[in-house]
C-alpha positions as CSV (number, residue, x, y, z in Angstrom):
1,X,61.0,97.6,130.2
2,X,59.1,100.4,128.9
3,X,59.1,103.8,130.7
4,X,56.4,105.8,131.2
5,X,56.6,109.6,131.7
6,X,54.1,111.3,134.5
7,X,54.2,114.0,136.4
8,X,53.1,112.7,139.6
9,X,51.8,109.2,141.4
10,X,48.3,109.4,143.5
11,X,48.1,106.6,145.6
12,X,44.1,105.5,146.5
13,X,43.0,102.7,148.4
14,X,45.9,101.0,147.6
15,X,46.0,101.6,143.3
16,X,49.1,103.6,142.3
17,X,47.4,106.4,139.5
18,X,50.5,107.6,137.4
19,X,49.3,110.6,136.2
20,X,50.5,112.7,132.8
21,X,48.9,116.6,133.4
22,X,51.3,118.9,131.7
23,X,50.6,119.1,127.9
24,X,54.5,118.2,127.4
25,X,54.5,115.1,129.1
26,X,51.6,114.0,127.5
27,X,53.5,114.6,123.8
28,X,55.8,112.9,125.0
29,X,54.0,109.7,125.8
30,X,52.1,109.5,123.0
31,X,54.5,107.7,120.8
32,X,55.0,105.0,123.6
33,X,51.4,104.4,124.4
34,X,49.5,104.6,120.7
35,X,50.5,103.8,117.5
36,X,51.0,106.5,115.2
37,X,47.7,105.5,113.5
38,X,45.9,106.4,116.8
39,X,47.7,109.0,117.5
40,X,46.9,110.7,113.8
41,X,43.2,109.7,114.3
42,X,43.3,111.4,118.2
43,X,45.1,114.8,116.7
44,X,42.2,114.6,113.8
45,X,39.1,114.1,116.4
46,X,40.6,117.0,118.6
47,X,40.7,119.5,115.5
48,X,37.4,118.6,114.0
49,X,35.8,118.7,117.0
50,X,37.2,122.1,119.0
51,X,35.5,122.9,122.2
52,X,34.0,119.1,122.6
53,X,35.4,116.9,125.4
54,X,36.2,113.4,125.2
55,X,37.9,110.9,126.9
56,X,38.8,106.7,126.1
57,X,39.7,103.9,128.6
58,X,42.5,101.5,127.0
59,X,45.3,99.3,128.5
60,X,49.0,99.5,128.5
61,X,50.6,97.4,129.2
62,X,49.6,96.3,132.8
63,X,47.9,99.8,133.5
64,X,44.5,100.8,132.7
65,X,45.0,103.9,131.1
66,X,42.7,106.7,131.0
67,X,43.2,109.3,128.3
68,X,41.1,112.8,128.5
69,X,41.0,115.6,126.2
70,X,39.4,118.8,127.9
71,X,39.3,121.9,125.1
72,X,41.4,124.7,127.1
73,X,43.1,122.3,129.7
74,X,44.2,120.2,127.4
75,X,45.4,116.3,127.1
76,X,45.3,114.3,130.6
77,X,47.1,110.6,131.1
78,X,46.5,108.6,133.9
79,X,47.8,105.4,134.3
80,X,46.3,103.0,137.1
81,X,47.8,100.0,138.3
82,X,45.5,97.7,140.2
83,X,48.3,95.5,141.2
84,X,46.7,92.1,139.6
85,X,44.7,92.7,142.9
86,X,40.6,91.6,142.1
87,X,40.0,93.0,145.2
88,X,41.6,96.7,144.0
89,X,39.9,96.7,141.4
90,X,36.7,96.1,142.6
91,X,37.0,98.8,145.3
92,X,37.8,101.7,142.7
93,X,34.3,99.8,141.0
94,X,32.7,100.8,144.0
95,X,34.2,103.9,144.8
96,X,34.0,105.3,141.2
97,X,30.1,104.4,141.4
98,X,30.3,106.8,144.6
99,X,31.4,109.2,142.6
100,X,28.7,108.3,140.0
101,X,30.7,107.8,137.1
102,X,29.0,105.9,134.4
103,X,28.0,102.3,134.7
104,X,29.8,101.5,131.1
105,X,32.8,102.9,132.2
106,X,32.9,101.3,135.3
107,X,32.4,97.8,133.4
108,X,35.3,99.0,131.2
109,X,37.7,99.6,133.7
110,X,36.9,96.1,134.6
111,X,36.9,94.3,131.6
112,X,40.5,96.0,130.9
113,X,41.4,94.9,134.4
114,X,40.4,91.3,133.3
115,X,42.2,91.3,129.9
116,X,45.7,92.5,132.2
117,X,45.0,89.6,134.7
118,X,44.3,87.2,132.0
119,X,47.0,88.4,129.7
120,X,50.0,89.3,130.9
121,X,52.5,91.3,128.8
122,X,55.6,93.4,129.2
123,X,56.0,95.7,131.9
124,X,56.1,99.4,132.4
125,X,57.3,101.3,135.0
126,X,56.8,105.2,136.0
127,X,59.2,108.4,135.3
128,X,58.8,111.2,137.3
129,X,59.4,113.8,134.8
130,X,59.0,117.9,135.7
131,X,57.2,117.2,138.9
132,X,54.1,118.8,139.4
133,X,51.9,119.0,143.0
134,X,48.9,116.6,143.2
């Protein structure tokens, strides 16, 4: 099984949110979640492009992860595990309309969700590693 290093879990309306805040922890994911042709091309966009945020939804294995660069905070993970629940997912839908995140995002998150449900593959499971307050 493949581990996952975060720095704390957020539990919300029932989806466990592993998340990967301190710039270390983040480094040291970035081998296990991207191939080191996305992880070249990630390091390249953040260089040519200093002082511009950007962020990507992608899945690993069964969490929809959520990667975030933010120039002077740095690199943000967050791993969410909707629990093969349809009815998880389709409250954070809701509740990240509430918080009027963008439609297309929204229809990623579910389309990912989908492809997890549809296609299972191995399993990852959470590290606590240097513990941080959520």
């Amino acid at each position: 099984m493949k581990k996952i290093f975060i720095n704390y879990i957020h539990t919300d309306n029932g989806v466990d949110h592993g998340i990967a805040a301190l710039n270390k922890t983040v480094i040291e994911n970035m081998p296990i979640v991207f191939s080191p042709t996305v992880e070249n091309n990630l390091k390249v966009i953040i260089s040519n492009n200093p002082g511009q945020s950007f962020y990507s939804f992608t899945r690993f294995c069964q969490y929809v992860m959520y990667f975030q660069y933010q120039p002077g905070l740095g690199i943000t993970l967050k791993f969410s595990d909707f629990k093969n629940d349809i009815d998880l997912a389709l409250d954070e839908y809701s509740t990240l309309g509430g918080k009027q995140w963008k439609k297309e995002d929204r229809d990623k998150i579910m389309k990912i969700f989908e492809d997890i449900r549809n296609n299972p593959t191995e399993l990852a499971e959470f590290v606590i590693k240097d513990p941080v307050a959520a």
